[in-house]
C-alpha positions as CSV (number, residue, x, y, z in Angstrom):
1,X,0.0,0.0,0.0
2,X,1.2,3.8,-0.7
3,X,0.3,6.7,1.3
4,X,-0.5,9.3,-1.0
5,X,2.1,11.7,-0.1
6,X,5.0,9.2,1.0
7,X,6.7,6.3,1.1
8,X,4.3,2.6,0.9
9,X,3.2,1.6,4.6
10,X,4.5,-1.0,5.9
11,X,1.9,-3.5,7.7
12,X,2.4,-6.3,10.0
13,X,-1.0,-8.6,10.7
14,X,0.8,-10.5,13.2
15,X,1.0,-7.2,15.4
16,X,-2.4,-6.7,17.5
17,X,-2.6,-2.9,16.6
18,X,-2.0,-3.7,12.9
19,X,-5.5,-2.6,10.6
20,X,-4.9,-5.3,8.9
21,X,-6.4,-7.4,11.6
22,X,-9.5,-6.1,10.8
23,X,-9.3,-6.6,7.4
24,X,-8.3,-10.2,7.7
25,X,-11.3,-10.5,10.0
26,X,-13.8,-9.1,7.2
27,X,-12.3,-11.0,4.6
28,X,-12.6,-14.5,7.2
29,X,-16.7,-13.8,7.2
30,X,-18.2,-16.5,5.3
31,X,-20.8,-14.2,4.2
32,X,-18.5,-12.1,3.2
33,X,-16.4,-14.8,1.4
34,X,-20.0,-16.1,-0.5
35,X,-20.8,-12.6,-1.8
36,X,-17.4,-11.8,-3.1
37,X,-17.7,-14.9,-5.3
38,X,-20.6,-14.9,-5.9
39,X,-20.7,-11.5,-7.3
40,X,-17.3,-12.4,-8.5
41,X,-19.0,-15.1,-10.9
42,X,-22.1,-13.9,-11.7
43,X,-21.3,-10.1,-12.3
44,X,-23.6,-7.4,-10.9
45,X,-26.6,-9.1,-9.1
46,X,-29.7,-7.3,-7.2
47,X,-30.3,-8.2,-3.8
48,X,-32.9,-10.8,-4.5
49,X,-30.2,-12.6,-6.8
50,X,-27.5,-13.0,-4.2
51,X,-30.2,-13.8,-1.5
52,X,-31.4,-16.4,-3.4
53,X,-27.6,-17.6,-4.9
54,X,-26.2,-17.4,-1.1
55,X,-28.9,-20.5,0.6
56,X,-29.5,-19.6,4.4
57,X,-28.3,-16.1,4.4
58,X,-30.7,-13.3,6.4
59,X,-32.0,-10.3,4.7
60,X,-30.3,-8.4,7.8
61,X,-27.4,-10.7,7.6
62,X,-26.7,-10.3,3.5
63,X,-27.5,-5.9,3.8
64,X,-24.5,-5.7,6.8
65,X,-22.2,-7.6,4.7
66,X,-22.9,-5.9,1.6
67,X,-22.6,-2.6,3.3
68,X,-19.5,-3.8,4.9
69,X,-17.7,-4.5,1.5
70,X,-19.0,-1.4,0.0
71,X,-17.4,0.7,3.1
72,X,-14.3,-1.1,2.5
73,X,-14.2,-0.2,-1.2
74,X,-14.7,-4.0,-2.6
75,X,-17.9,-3.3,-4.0
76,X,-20.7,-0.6,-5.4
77,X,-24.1,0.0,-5.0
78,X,-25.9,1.8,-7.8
79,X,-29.3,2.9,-7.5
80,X,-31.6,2.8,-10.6
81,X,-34.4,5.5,-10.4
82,X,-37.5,3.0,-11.5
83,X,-40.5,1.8,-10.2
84,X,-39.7,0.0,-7.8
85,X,-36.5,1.1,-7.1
86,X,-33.3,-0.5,-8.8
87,X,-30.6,-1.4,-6.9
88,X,-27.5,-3.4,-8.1
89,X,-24.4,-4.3,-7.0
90,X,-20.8,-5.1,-8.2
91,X,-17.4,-5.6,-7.3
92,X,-14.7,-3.0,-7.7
93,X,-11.3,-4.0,-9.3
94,X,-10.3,-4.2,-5.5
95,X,-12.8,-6.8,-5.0
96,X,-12.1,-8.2,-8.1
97,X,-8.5,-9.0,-7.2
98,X,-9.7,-10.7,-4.0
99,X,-11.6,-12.9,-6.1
100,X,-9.0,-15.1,-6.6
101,X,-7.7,-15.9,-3.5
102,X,-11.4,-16.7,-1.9
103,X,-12.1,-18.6,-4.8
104,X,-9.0,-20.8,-4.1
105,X,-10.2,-21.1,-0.5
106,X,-14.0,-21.8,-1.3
107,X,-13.0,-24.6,-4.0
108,X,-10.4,-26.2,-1.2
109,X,-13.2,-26.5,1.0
110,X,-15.3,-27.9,-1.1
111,X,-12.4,-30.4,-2.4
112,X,-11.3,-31.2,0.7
113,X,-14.7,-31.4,3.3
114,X,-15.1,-35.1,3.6
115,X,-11.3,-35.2,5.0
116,X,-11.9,-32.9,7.7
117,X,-15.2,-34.6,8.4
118,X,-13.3,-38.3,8.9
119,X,-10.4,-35.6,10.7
120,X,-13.5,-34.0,13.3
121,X,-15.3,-37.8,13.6
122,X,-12.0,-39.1,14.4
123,X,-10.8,-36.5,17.1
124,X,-14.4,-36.6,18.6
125,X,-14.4,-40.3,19.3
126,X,-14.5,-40.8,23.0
127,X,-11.8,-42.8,24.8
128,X,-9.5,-44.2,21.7
């Protein structure tokens, strides 16, 4: 990262003041991790399209995150004047280029879920 009038800032997540921590966090929501690629796969989507792309997420649940990511510059929110009201939204080329990374981590998980399960069944097994 650059500050605008210096030299790049230097940031250290492992440090419990660092931003970045909170970042990291955001990024670590599975909601927010669903609507990044989801958006990131589908293009711009209403509301009612991601609701309905992302199963068992809440209408509260789905707004914070959306408003989180837009706060954090990974998305936009354009409002169509129409009857009713239009309102779409798509990832920056911020969010874009986190894209990758989540989709990495959402296709390891799917490839990879019935290991931890036998992993979780095995640790859980009373008195081996």
């Amino acid at each position: 990262m650059t500050a605008v009038d210096g030299p790049p800032t230097r940031f250290n997540a492992f440090a419990v003041s660092c931003p970045s921590r909170r970042l990291l966090d955001t990024i670590g929501d599975k909601w927010v991790s669903l609507v990044v690629v989801a958006l990131g796969l589908g293009g711009r989507m209403r509301f009612s399209e991601l609701s309905a792309r992302i199963d068992g997420v809440s209408q509260k649940m789905l707004t914070q995150t959306l408003r989180g990511l837009e706060r954090d510059g990974l998305l936009t929110r354009t409002v169509t004047a129409s009857v009713p009201v239009r309102v779409d939204y798509e990832l920056t080329p911020l969010g874009l280029s986190l894209l990758e990374p989540i989709r990495h981590l959402k296709e390891w998980a799917e490839e990879h879920m019935s290991e931890v399960d036998r992993a979780r069944e095995e640790y859980d097994r009373p008195g081996d």
